[in-house]
C-alpha positions as CSV (number, residue, x, y, z in Angstrom):
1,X,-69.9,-151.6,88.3
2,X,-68.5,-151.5,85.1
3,X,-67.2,-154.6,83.1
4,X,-63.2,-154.7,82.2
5,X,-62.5,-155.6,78.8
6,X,-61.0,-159.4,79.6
7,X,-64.9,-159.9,81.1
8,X,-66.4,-158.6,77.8
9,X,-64.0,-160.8,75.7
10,X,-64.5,-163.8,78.7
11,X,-68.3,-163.3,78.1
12,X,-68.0,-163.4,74.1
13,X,-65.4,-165.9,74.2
14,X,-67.0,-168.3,75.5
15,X,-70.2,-168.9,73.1
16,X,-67.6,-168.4,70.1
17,X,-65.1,-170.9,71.2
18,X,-68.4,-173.2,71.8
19,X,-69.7,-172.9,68.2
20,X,-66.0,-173.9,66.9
21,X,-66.3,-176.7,69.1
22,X,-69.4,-178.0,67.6
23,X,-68.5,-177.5,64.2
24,X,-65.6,-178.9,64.0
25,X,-67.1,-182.3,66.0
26,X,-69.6,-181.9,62.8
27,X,-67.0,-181.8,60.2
28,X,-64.9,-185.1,62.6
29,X,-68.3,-186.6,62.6
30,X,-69.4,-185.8,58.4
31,X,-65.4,-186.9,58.0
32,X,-65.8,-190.4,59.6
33,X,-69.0,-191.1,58.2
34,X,-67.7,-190.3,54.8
35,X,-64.1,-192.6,55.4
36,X,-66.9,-195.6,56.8
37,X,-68.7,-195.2,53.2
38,X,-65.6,-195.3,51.1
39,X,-64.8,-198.4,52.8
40,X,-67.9,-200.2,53.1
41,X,-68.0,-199.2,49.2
42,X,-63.8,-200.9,48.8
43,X,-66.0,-204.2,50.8
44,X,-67.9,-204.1,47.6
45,X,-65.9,-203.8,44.9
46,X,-63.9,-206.4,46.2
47,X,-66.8,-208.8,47.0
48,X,-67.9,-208.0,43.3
49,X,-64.6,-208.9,41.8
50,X,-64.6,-212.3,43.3
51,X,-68.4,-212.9,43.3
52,X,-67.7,-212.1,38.9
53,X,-64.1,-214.3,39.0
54,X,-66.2,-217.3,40.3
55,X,-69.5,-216.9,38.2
56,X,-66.3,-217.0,34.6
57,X,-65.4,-219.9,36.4
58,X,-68.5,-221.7,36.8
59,X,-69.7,-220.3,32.7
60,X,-65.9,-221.8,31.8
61,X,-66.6,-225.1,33.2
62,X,-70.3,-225.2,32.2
63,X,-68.7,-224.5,28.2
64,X,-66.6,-227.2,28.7
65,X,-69.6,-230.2,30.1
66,X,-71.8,-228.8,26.8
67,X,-69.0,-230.2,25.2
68,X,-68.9,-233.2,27.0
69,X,-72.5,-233.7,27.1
70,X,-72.1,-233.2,23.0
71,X,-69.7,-235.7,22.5
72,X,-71.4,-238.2,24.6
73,X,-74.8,-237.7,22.6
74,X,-73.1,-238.4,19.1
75,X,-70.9,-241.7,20.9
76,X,-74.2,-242.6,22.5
77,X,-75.9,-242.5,19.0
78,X,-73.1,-244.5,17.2
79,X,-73.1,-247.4,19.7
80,X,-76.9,-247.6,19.2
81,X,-76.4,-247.9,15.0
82,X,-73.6,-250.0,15.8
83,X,-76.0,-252.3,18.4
84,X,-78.6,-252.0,15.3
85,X,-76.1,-253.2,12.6
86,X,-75.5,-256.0,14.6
């Protein structure tokens, strides 16, 4: 009982067509995995950009209530010499 050649290739066929299956489910699987990190790493960036946009903000408006608080310490210290002088 001899095997025919479409048995022998059938027979090695099979185990081949089984290991290019699971590689290339690997390489889908690596793929995806990769394309998740990229955008989970785009999240970030983005989240960065306006985490940094707001913290100028806040140092801009901070800067400008020094001032504020500057110029109300110096108007506060006149209207005392002027209360003084009176």
């Amino acid at each position: 009982m001899a095997m025919s050649i479409f048995e022998w290739t059938s027979l090695l066929l099979a185990p081949l067509t089984g290991v290019a299956s699971w590689l290339a489910a690997t390489r889908l699987r690596q793929n995806r995995t990769i394309r998740e990190m990229q955008q989970t790493i785009f999240n970030l960036v983005e989240e960065n950009k306006r985490v940094y946009s707001e913290l100028t903000e806040a140092r801009r408006e901070i800067v400008g209530l020094s001032a504020q608080v500057a110029q109300l310490t110096l108007e506060n210290a006149e209207l005392k010499q002027m209360i003084e002088n009176l």
